[in-house]
C-alpha positions as a Markdown table, in Angstrom:
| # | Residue | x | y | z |
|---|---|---|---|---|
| 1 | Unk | -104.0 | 51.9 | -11.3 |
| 2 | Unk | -100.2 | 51.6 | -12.6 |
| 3 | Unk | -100.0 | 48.8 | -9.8 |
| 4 | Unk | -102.6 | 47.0 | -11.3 |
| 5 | Unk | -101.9 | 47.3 | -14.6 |
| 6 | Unk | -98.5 | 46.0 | -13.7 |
| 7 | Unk | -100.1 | 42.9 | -11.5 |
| 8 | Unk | -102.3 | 42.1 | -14.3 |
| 9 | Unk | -99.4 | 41.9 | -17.2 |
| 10 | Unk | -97.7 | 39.5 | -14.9 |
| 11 | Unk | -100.8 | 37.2 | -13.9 |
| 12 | Unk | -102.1 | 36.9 | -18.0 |
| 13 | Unk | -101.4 | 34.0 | -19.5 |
| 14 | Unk | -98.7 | 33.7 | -23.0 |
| 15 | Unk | -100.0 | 33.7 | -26.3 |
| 16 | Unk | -100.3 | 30.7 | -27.6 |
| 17 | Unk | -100.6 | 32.1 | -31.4 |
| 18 | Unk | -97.2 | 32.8 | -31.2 |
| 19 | Unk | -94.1 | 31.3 | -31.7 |
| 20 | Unk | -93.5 | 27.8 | -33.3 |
| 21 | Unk | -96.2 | 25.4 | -31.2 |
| 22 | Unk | -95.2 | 22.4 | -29.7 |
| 23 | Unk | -95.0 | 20.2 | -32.9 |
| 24 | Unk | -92.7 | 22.9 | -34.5 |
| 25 | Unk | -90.3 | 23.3 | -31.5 |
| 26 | Unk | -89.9 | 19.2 | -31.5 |
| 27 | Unk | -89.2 | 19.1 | -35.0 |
| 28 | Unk | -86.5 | 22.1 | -34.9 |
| 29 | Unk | -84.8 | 20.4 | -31.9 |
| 30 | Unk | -84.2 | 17.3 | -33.9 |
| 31 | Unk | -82.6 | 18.9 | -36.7 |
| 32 | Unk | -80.4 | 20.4 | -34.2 |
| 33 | Unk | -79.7 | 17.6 | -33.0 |
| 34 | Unk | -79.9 | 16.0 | -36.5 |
| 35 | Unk | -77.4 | 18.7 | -37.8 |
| 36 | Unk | -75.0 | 18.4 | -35.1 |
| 37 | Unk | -74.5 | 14.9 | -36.2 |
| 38 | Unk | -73.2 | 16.0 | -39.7 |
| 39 | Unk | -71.3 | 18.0 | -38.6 |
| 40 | Unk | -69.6 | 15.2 | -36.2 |
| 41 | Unk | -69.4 | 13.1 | -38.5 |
| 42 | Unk | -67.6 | 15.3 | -41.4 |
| 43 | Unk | -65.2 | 16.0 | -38.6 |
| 44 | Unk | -64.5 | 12.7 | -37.9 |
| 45 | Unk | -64.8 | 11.8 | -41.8 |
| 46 | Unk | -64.2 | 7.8 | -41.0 |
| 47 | Unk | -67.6 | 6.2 | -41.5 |
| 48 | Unk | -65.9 | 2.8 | -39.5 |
| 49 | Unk | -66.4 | 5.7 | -36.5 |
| 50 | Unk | -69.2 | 7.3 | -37.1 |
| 51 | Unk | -71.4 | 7.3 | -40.4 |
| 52 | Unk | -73.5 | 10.4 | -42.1 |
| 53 | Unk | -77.0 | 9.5 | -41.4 |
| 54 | Unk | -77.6 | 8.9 | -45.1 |
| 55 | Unk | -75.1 | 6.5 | -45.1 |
| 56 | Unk | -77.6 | 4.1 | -42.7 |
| 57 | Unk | -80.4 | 4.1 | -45.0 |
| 58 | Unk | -79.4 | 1.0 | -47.0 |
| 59 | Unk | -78.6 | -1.1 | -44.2 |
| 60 | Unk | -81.9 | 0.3 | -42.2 |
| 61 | Unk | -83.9 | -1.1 | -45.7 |
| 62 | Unk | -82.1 | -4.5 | -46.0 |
| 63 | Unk | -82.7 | -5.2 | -42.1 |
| 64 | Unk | -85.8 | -4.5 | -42.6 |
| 65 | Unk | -86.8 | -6.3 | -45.7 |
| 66 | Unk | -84.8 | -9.3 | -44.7 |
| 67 | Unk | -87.5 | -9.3 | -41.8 |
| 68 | Unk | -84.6 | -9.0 | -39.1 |
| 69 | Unk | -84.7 | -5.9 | -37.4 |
| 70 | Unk | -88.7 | -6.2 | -36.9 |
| 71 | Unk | -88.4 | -10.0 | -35.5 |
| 72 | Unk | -85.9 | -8.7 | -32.9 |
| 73 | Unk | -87.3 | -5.4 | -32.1 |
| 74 | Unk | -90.5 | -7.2 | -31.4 |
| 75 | Unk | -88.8 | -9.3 | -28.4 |
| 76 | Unk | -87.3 | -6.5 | -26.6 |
| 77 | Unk | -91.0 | -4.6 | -27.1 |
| 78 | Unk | -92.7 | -7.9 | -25.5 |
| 79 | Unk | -89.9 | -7.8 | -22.8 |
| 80 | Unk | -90.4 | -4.2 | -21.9 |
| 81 | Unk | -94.1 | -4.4 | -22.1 |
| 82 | Unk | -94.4 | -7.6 | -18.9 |
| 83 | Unk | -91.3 | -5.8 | -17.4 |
| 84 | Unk | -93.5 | -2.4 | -17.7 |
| 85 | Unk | -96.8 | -3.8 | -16.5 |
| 86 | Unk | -95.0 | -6.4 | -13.7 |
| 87 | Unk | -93.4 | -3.2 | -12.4 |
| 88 | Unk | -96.1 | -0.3 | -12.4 |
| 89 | Unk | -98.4 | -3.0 | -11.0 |
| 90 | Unk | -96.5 | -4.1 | -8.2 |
| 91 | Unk | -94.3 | -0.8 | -7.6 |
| 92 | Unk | -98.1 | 0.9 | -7.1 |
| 93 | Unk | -98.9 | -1.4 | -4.7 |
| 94 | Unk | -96.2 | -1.1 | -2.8 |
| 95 | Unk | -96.2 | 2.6 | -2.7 |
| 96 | Unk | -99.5 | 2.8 | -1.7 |
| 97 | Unk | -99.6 | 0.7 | 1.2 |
| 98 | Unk | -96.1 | 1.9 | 2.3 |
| 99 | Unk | -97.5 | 5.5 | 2.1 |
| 100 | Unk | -100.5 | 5.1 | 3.7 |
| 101 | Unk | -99.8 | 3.0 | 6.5 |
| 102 | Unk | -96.6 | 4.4 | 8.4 |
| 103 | Unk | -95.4 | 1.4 | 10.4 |
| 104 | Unk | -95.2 | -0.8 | 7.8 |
| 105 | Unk | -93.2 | 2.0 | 5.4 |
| 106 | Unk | -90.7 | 1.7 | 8.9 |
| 107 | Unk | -90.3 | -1.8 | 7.9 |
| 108 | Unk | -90.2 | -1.8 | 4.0 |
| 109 | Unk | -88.1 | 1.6 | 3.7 |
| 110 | Unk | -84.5 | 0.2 | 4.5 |
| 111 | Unk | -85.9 | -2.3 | 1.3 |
| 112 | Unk | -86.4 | -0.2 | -0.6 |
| 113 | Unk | -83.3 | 1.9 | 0.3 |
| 114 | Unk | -81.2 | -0.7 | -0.7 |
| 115 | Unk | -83.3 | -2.4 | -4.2 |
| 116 | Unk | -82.6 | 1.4 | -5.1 |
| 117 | Unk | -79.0 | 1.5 | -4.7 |
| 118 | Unk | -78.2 | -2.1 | -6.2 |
| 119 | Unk | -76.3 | -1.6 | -9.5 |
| 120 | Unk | -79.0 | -3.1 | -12.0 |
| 121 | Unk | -76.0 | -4.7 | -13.6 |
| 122 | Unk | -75.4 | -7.0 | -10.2 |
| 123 | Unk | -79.1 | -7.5 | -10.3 |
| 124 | Unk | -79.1 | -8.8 | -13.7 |
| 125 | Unk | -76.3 | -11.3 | -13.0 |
| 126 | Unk | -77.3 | -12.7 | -9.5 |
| 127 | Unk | -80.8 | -13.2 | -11.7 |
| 128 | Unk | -79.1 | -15.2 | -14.5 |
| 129 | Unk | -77.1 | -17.1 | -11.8 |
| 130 | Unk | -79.9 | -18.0 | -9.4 |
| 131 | Unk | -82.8 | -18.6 | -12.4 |
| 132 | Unk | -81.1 | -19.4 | -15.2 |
| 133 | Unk | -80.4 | -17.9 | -19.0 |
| 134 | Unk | -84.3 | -18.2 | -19.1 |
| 135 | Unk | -86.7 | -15.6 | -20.1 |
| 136 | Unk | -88.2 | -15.5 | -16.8 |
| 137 | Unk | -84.6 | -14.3 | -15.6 |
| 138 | Unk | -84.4 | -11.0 | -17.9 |
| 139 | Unk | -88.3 | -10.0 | -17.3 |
| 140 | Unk | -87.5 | -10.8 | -13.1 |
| 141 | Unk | -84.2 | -8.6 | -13.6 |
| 142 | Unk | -85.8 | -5.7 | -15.6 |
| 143 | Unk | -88.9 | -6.3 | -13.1 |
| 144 | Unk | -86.9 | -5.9 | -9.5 |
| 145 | Unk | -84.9 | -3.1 | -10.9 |
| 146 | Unk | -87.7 | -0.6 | -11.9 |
| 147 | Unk | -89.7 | -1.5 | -9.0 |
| 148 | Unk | -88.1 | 0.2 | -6.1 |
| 149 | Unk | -88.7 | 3.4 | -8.2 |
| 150 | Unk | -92.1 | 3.5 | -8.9 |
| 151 | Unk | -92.6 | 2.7 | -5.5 |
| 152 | Unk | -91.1 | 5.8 | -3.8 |
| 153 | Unk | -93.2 | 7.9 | -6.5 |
| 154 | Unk | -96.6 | 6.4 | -5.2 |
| 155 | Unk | -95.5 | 6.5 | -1.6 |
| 156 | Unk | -94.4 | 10.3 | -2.0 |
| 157 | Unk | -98.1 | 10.4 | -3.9 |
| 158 | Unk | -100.1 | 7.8 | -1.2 |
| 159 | Unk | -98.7 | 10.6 | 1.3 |
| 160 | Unk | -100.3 | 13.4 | -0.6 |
| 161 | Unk | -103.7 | 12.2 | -0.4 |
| 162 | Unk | -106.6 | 14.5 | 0.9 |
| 163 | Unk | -107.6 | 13.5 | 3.9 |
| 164 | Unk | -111.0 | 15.4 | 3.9 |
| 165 | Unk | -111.8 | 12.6 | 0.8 |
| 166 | Unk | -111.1 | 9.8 | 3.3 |
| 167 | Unk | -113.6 | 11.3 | 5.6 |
| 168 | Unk | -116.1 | 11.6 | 2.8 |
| 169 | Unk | -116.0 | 8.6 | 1.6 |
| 170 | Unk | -116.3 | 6.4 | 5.4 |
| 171 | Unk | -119.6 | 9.1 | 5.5 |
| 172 | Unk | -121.3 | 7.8 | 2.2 |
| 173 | Unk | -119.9 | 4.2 | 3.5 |
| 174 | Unk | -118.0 | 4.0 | -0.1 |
| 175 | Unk | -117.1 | 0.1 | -0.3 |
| 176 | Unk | -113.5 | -0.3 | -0.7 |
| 177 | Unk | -112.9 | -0.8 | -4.7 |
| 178 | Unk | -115.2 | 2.2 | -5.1 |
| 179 | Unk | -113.1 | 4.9 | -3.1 |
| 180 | Unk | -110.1 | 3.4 | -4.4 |
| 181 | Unk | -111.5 | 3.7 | -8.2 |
| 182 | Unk | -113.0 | 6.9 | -7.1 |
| 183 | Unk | -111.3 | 8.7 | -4.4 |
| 184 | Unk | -108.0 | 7.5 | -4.7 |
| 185 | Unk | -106.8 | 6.6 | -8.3 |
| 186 | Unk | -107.7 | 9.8 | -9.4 |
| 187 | Unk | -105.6 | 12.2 | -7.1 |
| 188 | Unk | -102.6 | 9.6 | -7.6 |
| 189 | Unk | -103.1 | 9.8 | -11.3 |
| 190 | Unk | -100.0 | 12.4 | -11.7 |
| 191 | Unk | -97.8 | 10.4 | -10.0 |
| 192 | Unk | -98.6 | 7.1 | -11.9 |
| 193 | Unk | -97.9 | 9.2 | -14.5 |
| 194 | Unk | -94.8 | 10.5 | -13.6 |
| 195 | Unk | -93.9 | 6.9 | -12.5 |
| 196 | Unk | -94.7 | 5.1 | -15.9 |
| 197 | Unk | -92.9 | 8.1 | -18.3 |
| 198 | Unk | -89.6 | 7.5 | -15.9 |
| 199 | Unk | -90.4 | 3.6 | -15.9 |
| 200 | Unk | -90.4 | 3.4 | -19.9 |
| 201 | Unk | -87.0 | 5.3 | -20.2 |
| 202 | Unk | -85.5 | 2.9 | -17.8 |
| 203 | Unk | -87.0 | -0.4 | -18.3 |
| 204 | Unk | -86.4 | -0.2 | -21.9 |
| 205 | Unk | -82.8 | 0.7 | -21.4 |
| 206 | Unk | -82.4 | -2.1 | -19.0 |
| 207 | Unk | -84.1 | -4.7 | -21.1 |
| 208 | Unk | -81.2 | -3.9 | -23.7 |
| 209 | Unk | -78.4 | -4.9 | -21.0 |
| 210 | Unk | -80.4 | -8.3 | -20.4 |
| 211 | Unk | -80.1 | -8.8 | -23.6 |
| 212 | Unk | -76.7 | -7.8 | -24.1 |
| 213 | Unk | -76.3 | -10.4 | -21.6 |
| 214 | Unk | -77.7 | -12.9 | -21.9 |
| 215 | Unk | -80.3 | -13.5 | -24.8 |
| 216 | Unk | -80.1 | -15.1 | -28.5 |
| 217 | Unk | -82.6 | -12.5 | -29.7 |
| 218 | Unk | -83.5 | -8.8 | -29.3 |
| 219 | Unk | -82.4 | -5.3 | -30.2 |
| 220 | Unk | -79.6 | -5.9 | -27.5 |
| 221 | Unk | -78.2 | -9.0 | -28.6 |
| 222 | Unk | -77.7 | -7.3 | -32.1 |
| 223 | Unk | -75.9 | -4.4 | -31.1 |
| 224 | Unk | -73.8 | -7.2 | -28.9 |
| 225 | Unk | -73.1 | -9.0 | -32.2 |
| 226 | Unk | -72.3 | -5.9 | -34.8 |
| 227 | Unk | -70.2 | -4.5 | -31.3 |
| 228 | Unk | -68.2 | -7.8 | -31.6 |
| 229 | Unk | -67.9 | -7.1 | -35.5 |
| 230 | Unk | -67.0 | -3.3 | -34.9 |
| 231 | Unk | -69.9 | -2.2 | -36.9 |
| 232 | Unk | -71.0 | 0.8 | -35.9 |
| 233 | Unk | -73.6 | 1.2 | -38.6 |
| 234 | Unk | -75.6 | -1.6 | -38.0 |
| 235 | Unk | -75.1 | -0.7 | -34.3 |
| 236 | Unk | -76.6 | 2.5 | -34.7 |
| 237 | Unk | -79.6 | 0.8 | -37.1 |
| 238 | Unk | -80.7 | -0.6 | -34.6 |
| 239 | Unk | -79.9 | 1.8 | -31.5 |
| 240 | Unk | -81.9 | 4.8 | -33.6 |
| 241 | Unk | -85.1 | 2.0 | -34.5 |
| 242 | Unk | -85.8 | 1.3 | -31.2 |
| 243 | Unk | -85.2 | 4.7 | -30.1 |
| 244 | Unk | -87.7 | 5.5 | -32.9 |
| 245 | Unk | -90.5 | 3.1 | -31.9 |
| 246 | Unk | -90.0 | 4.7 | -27.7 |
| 247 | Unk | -90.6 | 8.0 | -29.0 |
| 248 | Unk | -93.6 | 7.6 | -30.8 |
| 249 | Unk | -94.9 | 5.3 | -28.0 |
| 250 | Unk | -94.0 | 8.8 | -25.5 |
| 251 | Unk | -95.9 | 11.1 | -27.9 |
| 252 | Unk | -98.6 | 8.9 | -29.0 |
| 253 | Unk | -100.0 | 7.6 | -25.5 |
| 254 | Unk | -97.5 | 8.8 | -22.6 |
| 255 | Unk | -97.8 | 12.5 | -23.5 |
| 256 | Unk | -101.8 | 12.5 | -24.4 |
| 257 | Unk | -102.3 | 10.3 | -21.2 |
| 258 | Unk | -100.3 | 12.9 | -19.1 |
| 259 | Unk | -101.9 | 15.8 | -20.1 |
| 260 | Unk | -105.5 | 13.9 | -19.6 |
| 261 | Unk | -105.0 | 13.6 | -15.9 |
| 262 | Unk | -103.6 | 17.4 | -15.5 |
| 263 | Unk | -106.5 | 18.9 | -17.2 |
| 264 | Unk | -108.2 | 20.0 | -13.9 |
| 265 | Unk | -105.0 | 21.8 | -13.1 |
| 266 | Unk | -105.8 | 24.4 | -16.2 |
């Protein structure tokens, strides 16, 4: 009985009534991290190094009113949005057939070995060399760089496919779009996942070096310009906005859409 008792304490699942929740542990993180920042900064006490958050309300308001910080961080969201969807799109693809047909992941693998150890800064310039200063040159760069990731997350995924579903579905003669919408979507559905939450972080990060680079608009350019001016502020203005906008975009869809496709784990 003592055995059992013991076996069953281990096995029950936490209470959930207690403790903060999930809102309540984000919130205290970021006033950890929010209060670590203070205290950095009344270290430092030079606001030319690092400014009191306070101190980047005025400038976050007159960016904003002048209309400038939401015309640029609208281009770097459209660029990470056809850089997103040109990625996820073709990395799936590519993942899938590489993982489930094995001669031609033979071929593709030393590929893909290599597109994932390319510095995405190289990548970036060899595209602004080859295509241009053009917009089609960041999206292509942001595009080829993500790619090679989400593509060894499906294959990994392709490879973890139940094979007793194939079988079904050539027995109820399933026509090909049906077992892929039906058979096969839905048991990579964690790694698409996994794949898009990772691809966000990055592409988003990388969009901001193509822009660095070699745009005349975007949340990258600006911090390029107010680096050039030393102005840490406005460099931080628009750093923490765009930040901002990412992490409601992870908690609002990400997040929900994750825990959606592992409900059948609980």
């Amino acid at each position: 009985m003592q055995g059992n008792d013991t076996a069953e304490r281990w096995t029950r699942a936490p209470d959930k009534g207690t403790g903060p929740g999930r809102v309540g542990v984000t919130v205290i993180s970021l006033a950890g991290l929010l209060a670590i920042w203070i205290v950095a900064a009344a270290l430092t006490a030079d606001p030319q190094i690092l400014p009191q958050p306070w101190d980047l309300v005025q400038p976050f308001a007159q960016a904003l009113a002048s209309g400038e910080l939401l015309y640029h961080l609208g281009w770097t969201l459209s660029r990470v949005l056809w850089s997103f969807a040109l990625a996820m799109s073709l990395g799936i693809t590519l993942g899938l057939v590489m993982g489930r047909y094995e001669a031609l992941n033979r071929w593709l693998d030393p590929w893909l070995v290599v597109f994932l150890n390319l510095p995405a800064l190289v990548l970036i310039v060899l595209c602004y060399l080859w295509i241009g200063l053009t917009e089609a040159a960041a999206i292509a760069a942001v595009t080829l760089n993500k790619i090679p990731n989400v593509a060894t997350v499906i294959r990994e995924g392709a490879r973890a496919l139940d094979p007793g579903l194939d079988d079904m579905a050539q027995v109820y003669r399933m026509r090909r779009w049906t077992q892929m919408r039906h058979v096969v979507l839905p048991q990579l559905a964690p790694f698409i996942t996994a794949a898009a939450r990772s691809g966000v972080a990055v592409i988003w990060k990388i969009v901001l070096v193509v822009e660095f680079l070699g745009r005349s608009n975007g949340v990258g350019f600006q911090i390029h310009l107010y680096f050039q001016l030393f102005d840490v502020g406005m460099v931080l203005v628009y750093a923490f906005s765009f930040i901002a906008v990412m992490l409601a975009v992870e908690w609002l869809v990400l997040q929900p859409w994750e825990r959606r496709v592992r409900r059948w784990r609980d």
